[in-house]
N, C-alpha and C positions, 0 to 999 in steps of 0.2 A: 262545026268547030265552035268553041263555045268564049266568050271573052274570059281573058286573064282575071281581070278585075269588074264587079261589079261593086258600087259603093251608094248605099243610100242615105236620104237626110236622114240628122239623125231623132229630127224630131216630127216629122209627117210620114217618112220612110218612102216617102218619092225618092225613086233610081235616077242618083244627079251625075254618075258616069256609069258605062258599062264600055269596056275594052282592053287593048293592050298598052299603049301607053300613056302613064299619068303627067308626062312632063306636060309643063301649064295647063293641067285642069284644075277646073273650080272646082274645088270639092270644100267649098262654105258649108259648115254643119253637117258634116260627110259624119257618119257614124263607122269608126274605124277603131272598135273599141278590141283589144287583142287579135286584130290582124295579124296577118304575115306579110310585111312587106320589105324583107330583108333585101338589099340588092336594089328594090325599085327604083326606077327613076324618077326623081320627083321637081328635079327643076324649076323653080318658076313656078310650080304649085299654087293654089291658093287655097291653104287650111286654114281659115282661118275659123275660131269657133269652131272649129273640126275636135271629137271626141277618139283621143288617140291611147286610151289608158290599154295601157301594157299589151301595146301592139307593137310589133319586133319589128323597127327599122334599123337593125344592124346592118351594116353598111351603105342603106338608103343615100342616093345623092340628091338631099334638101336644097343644095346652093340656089341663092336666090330665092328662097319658098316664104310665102308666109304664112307662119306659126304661129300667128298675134291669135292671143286668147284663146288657142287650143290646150287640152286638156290633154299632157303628156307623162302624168302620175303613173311611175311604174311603166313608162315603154321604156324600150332597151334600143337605147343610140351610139352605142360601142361600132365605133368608126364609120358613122355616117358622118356624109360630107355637109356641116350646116355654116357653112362659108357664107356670109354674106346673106344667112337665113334672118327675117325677124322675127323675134323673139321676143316674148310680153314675162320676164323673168318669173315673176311668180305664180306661174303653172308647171312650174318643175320641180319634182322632186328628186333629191339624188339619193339614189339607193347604193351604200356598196358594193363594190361585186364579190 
């Protein structure tokens, strides 16, 4: 059986998680660039400096994540939960839908 996720830096490409749930993983400089992580759990996360450009966290539950200095150009956060997420504003870009 093979892990859900596997996520590497995204600047050495060292494997900084491999498995099934991402609630409170480190994934610091996580190279997450058009993923699919619609649904995921991501709680407590820590993305930070994570490269997240137009990787699909639609419905993702962020609450509590940190999103400081990730690169979220172009993902798609249509009813993820970022409750309580931190957030460094200007790495967002809003696209209409």
């Amino acid at each position: 059986m093979t892990d859900k996720y596997t996520i590497k830096h995204r600047l050495t490409g060292k494997v900084l998680y491999s498995g099934d749930d991402l609630r409170d993983a480190d994934l610091r400089y996580a190279d997450l660039r058009d993923a699919n992580l619609s649904d995921a759990d991501l709680r407590y996360a820590d993305l930070r400096d994570a490269d997240l450009r137009g990787a699909n966290l639609r419905g993702a539950n962020l609450r509590d994540a940190n999103l400081r200095y990730a690169d979220l150009r172009y993902a798609n956060l249509r009813g993820a939960n970022l409750r309580y997420a931190i957030l460094y504003i200007g790495n967002i870009k809003v696209v209409p839908a």
